[in-house]
C-alpha positions, 0 to 999 in steps of 0.5 A: 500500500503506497504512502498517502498524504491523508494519512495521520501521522502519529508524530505531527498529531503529538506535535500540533497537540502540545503545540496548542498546550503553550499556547492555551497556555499563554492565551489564558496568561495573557488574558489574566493579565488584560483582566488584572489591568482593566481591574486596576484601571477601573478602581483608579477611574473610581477613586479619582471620580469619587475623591471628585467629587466628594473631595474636601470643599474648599472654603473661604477662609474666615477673616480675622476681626481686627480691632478698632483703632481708638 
């Protein structure tokens, strides 16, 4: 029986198998790490729109009462 192309070929299925074992691997690394910046960029977005607006009020100081000159 000749060789035919359409043949599996028993190596090159354990090649392309581990093949897409590292990048499984490096996909899921890779989207943790999106998530984690999105995270922090979204609690920093947070912090500074509510410091905001709920920051401390800035008030016109109080004049200092001065003593008439007599």
């Amino acid at each position: 029986m000749p060789f035919r192309f359409t043949n599996k070929n028993p190596f090159m299925s354990l090649w392309l198998s581990a093949a897409n074992r590292v990048a499984a691997t490096g996909l899921g690394a890779l989207r943790a790490a999106t998530q984690r910046q999105q995270a922090a960029a979204l609690r920093e977005a947070t912090k500074t729109v509510a410091s905001f607006w709920t920051g401390p009020a800035k008030t016109i100081p109080a004049r200092k009462k001065t003593r008439a000159k007599r």
